[in-house]
C-alpha positions as CSV (number, residue, x, y, z in Angstrom):
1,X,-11.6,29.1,-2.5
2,X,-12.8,26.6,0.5
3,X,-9.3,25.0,2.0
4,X,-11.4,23.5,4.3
5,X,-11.7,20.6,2.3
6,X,-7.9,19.5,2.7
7,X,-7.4,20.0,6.0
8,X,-6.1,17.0,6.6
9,X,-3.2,17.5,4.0
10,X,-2.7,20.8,5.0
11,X,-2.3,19.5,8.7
12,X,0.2,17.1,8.0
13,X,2.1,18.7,5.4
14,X,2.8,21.8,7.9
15,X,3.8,19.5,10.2
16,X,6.2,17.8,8.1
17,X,7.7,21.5,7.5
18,X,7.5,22.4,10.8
19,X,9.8,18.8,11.0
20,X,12.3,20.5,8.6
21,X,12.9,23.2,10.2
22,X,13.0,22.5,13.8
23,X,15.6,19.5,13.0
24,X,18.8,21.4,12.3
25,X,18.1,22.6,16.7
26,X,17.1,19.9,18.1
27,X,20.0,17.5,19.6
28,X,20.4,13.9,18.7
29,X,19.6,13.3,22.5
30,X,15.7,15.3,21.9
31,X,15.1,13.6,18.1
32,X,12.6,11.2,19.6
33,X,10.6,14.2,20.1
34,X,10.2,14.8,16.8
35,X,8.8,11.7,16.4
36,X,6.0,12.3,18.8
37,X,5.5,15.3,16.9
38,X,4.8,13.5,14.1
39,X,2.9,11.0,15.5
40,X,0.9,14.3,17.3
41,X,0.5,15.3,13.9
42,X,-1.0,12.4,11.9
43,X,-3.4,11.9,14.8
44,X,-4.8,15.6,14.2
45,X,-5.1,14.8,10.5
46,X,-7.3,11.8,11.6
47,X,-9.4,13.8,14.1
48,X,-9.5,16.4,10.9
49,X,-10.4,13.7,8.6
50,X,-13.0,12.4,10.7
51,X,-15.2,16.0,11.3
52,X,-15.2,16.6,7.6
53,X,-18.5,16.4,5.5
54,X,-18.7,12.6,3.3
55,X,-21.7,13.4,1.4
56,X,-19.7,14.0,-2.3
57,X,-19.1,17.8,-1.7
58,X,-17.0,18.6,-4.6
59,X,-14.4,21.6,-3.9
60,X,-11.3,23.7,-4.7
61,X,-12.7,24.1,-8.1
62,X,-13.9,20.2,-8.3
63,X,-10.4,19.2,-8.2
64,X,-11.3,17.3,-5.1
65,X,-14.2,15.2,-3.7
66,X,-15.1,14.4,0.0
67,X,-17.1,10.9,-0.6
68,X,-16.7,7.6,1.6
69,X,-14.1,6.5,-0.9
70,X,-12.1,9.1,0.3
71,X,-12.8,8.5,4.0
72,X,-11.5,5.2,4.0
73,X,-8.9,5.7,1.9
74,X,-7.4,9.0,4.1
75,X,-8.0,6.4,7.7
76,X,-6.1,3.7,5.7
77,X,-3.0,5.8,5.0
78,X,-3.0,7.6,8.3
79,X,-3.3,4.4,10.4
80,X,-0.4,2.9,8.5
81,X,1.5,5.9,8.7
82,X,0.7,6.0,12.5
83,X,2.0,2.0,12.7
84,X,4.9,3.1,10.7
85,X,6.1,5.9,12.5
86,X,5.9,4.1,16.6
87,X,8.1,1.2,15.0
88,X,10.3,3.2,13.0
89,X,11.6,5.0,16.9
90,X,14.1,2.2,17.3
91,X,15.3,1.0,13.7
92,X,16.7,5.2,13.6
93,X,17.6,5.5,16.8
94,X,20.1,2.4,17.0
95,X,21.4,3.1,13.2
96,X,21.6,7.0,14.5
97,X,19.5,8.2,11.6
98,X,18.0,11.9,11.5
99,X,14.6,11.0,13.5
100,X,13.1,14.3,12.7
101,X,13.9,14.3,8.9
102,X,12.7,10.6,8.3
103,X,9.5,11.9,9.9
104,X,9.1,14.5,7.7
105,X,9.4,12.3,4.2
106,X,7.2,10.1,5.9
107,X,4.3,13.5,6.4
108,X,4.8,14.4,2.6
109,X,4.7,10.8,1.5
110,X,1.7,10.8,2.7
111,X,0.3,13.9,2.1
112,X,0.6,12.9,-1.6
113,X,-0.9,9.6,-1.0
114,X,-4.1,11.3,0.9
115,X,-4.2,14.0,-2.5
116,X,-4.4,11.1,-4.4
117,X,-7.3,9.7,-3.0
118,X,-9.4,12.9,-2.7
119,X,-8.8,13.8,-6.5
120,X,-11.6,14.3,-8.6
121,X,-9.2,15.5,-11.7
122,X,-6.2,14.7,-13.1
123,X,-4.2,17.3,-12.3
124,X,-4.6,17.1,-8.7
125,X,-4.2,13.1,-8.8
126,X,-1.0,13.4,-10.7
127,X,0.4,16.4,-8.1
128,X,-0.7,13.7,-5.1
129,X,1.6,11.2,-7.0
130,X,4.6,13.6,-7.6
131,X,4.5,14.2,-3.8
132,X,4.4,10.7,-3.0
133,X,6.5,9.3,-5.6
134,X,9.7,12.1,-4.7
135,X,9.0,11.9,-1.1
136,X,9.3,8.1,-1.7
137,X,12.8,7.8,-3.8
138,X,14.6,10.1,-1.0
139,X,13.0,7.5,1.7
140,X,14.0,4.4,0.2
141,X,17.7,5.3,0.1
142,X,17.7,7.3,3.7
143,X,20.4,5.1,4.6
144,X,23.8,7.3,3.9
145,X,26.3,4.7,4.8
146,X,24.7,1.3,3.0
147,X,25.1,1.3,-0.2
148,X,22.4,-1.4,-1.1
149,X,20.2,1.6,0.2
150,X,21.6,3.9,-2.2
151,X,21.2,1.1,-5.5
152,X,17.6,0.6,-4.0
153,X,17.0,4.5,-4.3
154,X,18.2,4.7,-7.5
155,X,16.3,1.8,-9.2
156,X,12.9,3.2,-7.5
157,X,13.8,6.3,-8.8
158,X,14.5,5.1,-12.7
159,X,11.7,3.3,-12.4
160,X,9.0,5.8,-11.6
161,X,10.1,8.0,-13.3
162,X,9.4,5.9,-16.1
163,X,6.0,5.2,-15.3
164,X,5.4,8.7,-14.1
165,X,6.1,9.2,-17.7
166,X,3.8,6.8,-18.8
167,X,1.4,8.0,-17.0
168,X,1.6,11.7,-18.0
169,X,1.7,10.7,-21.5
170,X,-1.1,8.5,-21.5
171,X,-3.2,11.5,-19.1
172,X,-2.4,14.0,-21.9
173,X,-3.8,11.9,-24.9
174,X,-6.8,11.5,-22.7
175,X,-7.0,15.3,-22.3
176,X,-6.9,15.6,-25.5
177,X,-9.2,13.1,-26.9
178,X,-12.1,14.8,-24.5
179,X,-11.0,18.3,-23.8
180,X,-11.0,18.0,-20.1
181,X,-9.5,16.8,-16.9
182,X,-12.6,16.4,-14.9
183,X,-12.3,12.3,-13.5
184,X,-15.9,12.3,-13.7
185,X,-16.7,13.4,-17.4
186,X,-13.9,11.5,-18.4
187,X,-16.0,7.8,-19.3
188,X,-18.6,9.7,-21.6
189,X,-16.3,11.2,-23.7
190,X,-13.8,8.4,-24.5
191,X,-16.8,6.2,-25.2
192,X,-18.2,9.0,-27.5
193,X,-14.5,9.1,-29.3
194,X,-14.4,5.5,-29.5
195,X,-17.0,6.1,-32.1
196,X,-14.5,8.7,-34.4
197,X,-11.6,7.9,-36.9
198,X,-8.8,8.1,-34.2
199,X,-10.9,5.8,-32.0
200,X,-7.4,4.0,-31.7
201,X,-6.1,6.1,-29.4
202,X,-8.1,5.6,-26.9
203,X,-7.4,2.1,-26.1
204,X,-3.5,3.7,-26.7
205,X,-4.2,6.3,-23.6
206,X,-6.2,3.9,-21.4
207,X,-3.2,1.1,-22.0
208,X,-0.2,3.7,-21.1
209,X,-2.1,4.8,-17.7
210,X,-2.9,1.5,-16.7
211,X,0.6,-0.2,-17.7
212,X,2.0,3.5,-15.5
213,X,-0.3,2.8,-12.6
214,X,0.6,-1.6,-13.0
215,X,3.9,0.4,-12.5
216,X,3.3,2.0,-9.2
217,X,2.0,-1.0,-7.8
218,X,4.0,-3.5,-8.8
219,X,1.8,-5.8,-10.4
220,X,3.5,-8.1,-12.9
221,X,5.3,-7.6,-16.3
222,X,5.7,-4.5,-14.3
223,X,7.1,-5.3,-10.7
224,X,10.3,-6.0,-11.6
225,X,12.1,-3.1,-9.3
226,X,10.2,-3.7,-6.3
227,X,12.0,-6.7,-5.1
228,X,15.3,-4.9,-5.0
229,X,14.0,-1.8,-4.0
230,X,12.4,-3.0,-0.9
231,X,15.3,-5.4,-0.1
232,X,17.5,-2.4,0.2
233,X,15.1,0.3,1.7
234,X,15.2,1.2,5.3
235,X,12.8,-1.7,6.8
236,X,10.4,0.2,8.2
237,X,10.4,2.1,4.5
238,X,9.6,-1.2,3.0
239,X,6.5,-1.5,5.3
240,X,5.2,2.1,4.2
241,X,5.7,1.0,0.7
242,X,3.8,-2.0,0.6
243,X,0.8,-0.6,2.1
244,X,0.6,2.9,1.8
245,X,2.3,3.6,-1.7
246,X,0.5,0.3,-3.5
247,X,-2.6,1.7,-1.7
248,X,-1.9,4.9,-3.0
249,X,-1.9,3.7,-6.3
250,X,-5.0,1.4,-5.7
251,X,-6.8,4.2,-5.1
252,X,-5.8,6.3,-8.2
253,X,-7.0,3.0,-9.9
254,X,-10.3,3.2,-8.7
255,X,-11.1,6.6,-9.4
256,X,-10.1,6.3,-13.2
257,X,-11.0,2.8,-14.3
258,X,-14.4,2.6,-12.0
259,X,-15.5,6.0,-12.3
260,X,-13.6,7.7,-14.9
261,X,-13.6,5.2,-17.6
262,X,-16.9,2.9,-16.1
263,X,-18.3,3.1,-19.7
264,X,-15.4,1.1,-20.9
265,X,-15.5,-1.3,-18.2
266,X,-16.2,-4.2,-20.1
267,X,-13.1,-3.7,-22.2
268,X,-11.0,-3.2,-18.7
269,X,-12.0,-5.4,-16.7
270,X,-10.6,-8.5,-18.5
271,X,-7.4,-6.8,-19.1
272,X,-7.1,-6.1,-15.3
273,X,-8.3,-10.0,-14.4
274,X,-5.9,-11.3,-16.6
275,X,-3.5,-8.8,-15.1
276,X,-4.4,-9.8,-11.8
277,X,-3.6,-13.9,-12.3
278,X,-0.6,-13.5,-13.9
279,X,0.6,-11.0,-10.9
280,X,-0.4,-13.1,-8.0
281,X,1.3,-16.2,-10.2
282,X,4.5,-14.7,-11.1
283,X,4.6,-13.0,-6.8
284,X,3.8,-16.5,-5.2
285,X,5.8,-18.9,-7.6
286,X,8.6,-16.4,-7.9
287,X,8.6,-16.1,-3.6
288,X,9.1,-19.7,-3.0
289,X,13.0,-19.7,-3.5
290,X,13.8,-16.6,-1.4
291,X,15.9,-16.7,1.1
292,X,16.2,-13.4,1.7
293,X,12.5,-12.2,4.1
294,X,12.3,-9.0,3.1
295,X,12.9,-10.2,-0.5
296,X,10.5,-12.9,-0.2
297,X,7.6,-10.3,1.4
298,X,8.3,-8.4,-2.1
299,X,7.0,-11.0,-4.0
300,X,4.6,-11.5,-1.5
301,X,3.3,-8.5,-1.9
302,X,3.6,-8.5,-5.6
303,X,1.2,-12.0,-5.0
304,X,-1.2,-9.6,-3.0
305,X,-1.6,-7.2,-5.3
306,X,-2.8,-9.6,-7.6
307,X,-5.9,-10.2,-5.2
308,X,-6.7,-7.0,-4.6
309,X,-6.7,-6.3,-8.6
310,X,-9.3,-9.0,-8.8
311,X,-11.7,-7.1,-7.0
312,X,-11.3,-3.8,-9.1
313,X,-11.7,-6.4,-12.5
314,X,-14.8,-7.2,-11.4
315,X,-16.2,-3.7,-12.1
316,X,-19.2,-3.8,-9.6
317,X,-19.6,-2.1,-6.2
318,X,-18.8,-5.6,-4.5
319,X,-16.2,-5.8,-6.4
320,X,-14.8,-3.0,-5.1
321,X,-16.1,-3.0,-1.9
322,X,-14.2,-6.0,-1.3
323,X,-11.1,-4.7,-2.5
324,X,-11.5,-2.1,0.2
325,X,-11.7,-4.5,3.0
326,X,-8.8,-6.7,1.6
327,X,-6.6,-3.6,2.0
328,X,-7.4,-2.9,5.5
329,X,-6.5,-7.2,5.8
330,X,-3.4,-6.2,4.2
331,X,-2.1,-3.0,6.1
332,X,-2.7,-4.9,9.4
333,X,-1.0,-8.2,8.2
334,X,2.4,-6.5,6.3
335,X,3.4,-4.1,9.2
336,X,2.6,-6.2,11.5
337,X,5.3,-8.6,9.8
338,X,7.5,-5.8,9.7
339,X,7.5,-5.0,13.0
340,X,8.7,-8.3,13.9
341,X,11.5,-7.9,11.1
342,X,13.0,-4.7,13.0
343,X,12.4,-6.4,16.3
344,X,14.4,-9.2,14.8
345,X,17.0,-6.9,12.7
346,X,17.4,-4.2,15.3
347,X,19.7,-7.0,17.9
348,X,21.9,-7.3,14.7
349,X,20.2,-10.7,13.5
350,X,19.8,-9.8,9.9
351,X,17.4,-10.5,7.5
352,X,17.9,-13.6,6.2
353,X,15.2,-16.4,7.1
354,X,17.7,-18.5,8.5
355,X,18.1,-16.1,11.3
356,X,14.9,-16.9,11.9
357,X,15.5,-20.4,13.5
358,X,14.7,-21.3,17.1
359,X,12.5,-18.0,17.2
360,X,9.8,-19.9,18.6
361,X,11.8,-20.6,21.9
362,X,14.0,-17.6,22.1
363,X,10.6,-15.4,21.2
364,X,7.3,-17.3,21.2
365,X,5.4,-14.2,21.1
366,X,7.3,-13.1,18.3
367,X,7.2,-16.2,16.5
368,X,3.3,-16.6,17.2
369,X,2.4,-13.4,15.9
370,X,4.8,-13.4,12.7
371,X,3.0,-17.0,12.2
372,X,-0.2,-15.1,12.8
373,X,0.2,-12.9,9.9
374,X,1.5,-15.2,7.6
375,X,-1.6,-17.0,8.3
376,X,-3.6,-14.0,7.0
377,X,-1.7,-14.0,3.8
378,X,-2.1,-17.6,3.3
379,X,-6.3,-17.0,4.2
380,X,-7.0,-19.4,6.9
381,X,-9.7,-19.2,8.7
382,X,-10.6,-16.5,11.8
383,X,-8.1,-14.5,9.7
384,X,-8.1,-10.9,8.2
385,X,-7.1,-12.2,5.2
386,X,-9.2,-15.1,4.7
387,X,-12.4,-12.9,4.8
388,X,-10.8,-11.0,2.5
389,X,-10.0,-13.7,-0.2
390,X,-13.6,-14.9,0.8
391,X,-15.5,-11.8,-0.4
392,X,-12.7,-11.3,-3.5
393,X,-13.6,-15.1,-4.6
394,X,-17.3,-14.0,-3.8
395,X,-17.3,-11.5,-6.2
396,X,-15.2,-12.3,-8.8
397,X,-18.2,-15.6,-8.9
398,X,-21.2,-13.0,-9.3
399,X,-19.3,-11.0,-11.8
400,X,-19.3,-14.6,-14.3
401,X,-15.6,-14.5,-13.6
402,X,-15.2,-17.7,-12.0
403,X,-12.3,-18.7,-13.3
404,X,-10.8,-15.3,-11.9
405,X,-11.6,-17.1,-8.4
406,X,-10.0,-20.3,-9.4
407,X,-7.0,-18.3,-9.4
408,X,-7.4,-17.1,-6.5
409,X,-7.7,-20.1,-4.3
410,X,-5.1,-21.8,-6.5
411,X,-2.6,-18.8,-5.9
412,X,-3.5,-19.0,-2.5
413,X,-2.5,-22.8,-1.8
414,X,0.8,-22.6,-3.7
415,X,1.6,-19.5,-1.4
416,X,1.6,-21.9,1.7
417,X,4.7,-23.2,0.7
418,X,7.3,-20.0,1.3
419,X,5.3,-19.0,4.8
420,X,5.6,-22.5,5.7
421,X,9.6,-22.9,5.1
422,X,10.1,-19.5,7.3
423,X,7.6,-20.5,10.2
424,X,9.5,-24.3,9.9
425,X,12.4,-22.4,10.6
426,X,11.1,-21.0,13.4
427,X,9.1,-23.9,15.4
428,X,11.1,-27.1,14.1
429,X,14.8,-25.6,13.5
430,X,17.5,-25.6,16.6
431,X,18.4,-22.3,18.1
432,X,21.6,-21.2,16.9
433,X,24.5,-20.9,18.9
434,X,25.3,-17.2,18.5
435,X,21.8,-16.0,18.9
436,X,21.4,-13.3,21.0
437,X,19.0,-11.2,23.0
438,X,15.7,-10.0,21.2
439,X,13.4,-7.2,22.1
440,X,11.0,-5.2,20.6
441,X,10.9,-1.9,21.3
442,X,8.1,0.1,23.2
443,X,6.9,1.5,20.1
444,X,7.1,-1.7,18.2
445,X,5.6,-3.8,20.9
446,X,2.7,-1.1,20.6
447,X,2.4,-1.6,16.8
448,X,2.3,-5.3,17.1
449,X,-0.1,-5.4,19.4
450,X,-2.3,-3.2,17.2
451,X,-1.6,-5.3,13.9
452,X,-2.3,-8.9,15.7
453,X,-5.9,-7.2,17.2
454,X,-6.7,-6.2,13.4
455,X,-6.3,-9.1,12.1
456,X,-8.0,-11.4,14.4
457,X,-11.0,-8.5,14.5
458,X,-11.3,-8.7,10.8
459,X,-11.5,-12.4,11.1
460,X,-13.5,-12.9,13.5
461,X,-16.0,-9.7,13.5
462,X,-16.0,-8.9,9.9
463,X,-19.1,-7.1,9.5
464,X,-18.4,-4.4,10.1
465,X,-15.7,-3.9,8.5
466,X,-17.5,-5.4,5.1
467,X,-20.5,-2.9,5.9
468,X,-17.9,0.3,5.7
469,X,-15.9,-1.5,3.0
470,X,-19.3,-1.3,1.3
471,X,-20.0,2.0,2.3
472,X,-17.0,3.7,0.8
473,X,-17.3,1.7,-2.5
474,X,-21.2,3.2,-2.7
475,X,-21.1,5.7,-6.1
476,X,-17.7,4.6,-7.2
477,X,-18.9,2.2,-10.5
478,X,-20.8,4.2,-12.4
């Protein structure tokens, strides 16, 4: 059996074990050293990535599939892992949390997340999900001595378990209406058993995987853990979760709905539009009273997950392909709001967005770039994110779902008014009397950097970025 297919996953899963066991020796003044191991290590899973054959080699039994969807998909979760780990240095080290072990979760987590984009069966995606899922839970509530950590754990843990559940459930009927587990093969047969007496069930499986999946990425009825989950995780966690675990599950979307069940597309696709406006409704309108900014990027998020569903509803490559480039919009735009949250949080200003007033004179920098990448949600112009909403509003207009694009735009100007309140708060409102010093650390001051290039790049270059965006959604609707 060729290994040589995950070598990727197998580099980073070894050295998240190597992590485990060279923590309990290293001293708490030699922990950051495990970090640069890790950070050593996701780097070699990109130079790995990178050297591997794209041309749809199927292998290890055609459980897994080297295409351009998984290309991109691999670089997406490895450069947010990367962003994660340099900003996640200081956060640990001034809470004295176990460097080495948080940078082991974080190799698993993502391990599962790369699994998951390479599957080309069942089995393996759902194995890729267990890994992330698991890896995920023991993140969120890494923080021993605050409770709210340990509620947040929990709840993410009831929750996907639940929708793990779901999902299983719904993946077995599936196997058992077509006798197999290939992702592939899977569209054929459930149109041919459309066709028989149990016909039913079909619609029953495909419902149950995509309300599990709905699950995993928070999209409304279904997002209602993920505002108190990420309140309470670890801040850099809630970065990672946004972008790599809602990624994860993006791509584990793709593969089953565009290729595995293409035939049905027409019945999908309007259950995933309508899906997609009530989600990026219920994120933005319910974000607009938060006063909590990690609580308030929750339903942010829950809002951009709406958009990026709109693009998968359309059911064509550009479609799809612009789905792709939204995500790269939104990696850059979330962690780089993040890391001015820990830069923030880490001088023991909290988290509230009052704490955020006066930034723009104690911190211009800080306060430009936040402002920045609130920009890029919002989607104005020279922005990451408005090429993104520009090719999703595109798309959803050739695929005669124009009123899917209404949504958008609408969704898009009522989001204008919680980004606006926090970057009020920092330009207009006085600088408190007890504020103190803030400074990002080296690490974070490196991610930041990186975030802000990506999201003027992708607003001001796009092309190339649409052309592999493109690339990697070539095969996937078929």
């Amino acid at each position: 059996m060729d290994f040589g297919a995950v070598w990727p996953e197998i580099i980073l899963a070894g050295v998240g074990m190597l992590l485990v066991l060279l923590d309990p020796f290293v001293g708490a003044k030699r922990q950051r050293a495990l970090g640069y191991l890790a950070v050593g290590g996701i780097v070699a899973a990109g130079i790995a990535t990178l050297f591997e054959p794209r041309t749809g080699e199927v292998a290890l039994a055609g459980m897994v599939i080297l295409d351009p969807l998984s290309l991109f998909f691999r670089l997406l979760f490895l450069s947010a892992a990367l962003l994660v780990t340099l900003f996640s240095f200081g956060f640990l080290q001034e809470r004295d949390q176990d460097v080495g072990e948080f940078m082991a979760l974080l190799c698993f987590a993502t391990t599962g997340a790369m699994v998951m984009a390479i599957s080309w069966d069942i089995i393996s995606l759902y194995v890729g999900l267990e890994l992330l899922s698991i890896s995920s839970y023991i993140l969120v509530a890494f923080l021993r001595d605050e409770r709210r950590s340990h509620e947040a754990g929990l709840k993410y843990l009831l929750n996907g378990a639940l929708a793990s559940a779901l999902l299983l459930f719904g993946l077995s009927l599936i196997y058992g209406l077509t006798g197999t587990t290939a992702i592939p093969v899977l569209g054929r047969q459930l149109a041919a058993a459309l066709g028989h007496p149990y016909g039913g069930i079909v619609w029953l499986a495909v419902g149950l995987v995509l309300a599990a999946l709905a699950f995993k990425i928070a999209a409304a009825p279904f997002h209602l853990w993920a505002p108190d989950a990420y309140e309470g995780a670890p801040t850099p966690v809630t970065g990672y979760l946004m972008v790599v675990a809602e990624s994860a599950g993006f791509a584990a979307l793709i593969r089953l709905v565009s290729t595995g069940m293409g035939p049905l597309s027409t019945e999908w696709g309007i259950w995933l539009a309508g899906l997609a406006i009530l989600t990026m409704t219920v994120g933005n309108v319910t974000a607009l009273w938060q006063q909590n900014i990690k609580r308030m990027l929750a339903y942010s998020s829950v809002a951009q997950v709406g958009y990026i569903l709109a693009g998968i509803a359309v059911a064509t490559r550009g479609g799809v392909g612009s789905t792709l480039f939204y995500l790269i919009a939104y990696l850059f735009s979330t962690l780089g709001c993040f890391a001015v949250i820990i830069a923030l949080s880490a001088r023991g200003h909290g988290e509230q967005i009052a704490d955020y007033a006066g930034l723009g004179r104690r911190r211009p920098w800080l306060a430009g770039l936040l402002t920045l990448f609130f920009a890029s949600y919002v989607g104005i112009p020279a922005t990451a994110g408005f090429m993104g909403k520009l090719g999703l509003i595109g798309a959803a207009i050739h695929g005669d779902m124009a009123w899917l694009a209404v949504g958008i735009a609408v969704n898009s100007a009522i989001s204008i008014g919680y980004y606006w309140s926090v970057a009020r708060t920092m330009w207009i409102d006085p600088v408190p009397e007890a504020a103190g010093a803030i400074r990002a650390s080296a690490g974070g001051s490196i991610s930041l950097v990186l975030s802000a290039v990506g999201v003027v790049l992708l607003g001001l270059v796009p092309q190339m970025f649409f052309h592999l965006s493109q690339w990697a959604s070539a095969g996937v609707i078929r």
